[in-house]
N, C-alpha and C positions, 0 to 999 in steps of 0.2 A: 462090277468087276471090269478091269479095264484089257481089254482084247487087243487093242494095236501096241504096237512098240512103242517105250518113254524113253527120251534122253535128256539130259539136264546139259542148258546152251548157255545157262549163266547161273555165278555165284560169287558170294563175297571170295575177296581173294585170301583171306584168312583159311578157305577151305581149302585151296590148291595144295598139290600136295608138290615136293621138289619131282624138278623138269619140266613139272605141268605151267601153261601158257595162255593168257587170253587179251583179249583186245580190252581195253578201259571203258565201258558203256556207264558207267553212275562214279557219281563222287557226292557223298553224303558229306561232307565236313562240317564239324559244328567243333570249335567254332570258326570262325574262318581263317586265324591265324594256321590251322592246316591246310587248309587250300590251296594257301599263298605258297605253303613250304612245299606241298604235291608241286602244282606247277610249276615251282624253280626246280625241280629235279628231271622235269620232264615228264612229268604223272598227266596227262590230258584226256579228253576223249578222243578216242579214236587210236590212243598208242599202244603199241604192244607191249605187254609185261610178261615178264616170265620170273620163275621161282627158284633161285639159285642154294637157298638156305632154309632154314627155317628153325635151327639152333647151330648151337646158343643163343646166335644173334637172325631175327628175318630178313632175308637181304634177295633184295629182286634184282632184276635187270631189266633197265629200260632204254634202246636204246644198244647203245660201246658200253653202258656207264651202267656199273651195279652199286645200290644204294637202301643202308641200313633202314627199316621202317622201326617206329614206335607203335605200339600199339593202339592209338586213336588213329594214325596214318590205315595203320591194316585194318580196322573196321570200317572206315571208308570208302573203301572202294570194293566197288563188287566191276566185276567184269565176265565179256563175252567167251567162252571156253573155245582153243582152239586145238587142232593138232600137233601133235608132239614133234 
């Protein structure tokens, strides 16, 4: 039985829910042509994303600059969970 308090500090960012926010820690991309298309948007380690959408279309913010993901993008990326 688990007795101390649990918090969950990271998750793919497909789980985020809108307004929710985290830092970029892993970039899985297979195959690499999304990597290349993360990094030109500004997707890195270490950036902050935040979740401005998530229908119709998913559309994060990274950055001034908010930008449509496809769905191999959003499995991608897991990241660090921060405050709202």
């Amino acid at each position: 039985m688990l007795t101390t308090g649990f918090s969950v500090q990271g998750s793919s960012l497909k789980l985020l829910r809108f307004g929710e926010r985290g830092v970029v820690a892993r970039i899985n991309a297979l195959p690499d042509a999304t990597a290349q298309k993360l990094r030109q948007m500004g997707v890195t380690l270490g950036q902050m994303i935040a979740i401005e959408q998530r229908f119709p279309r998913f559309i994060v913010r990274v950055g001034n600059t908010c930008h449509a993901l496809d769905e191999t993008m959003i499995n991608a990326i897991y990241v660090r969970l921060t405050e709202r």
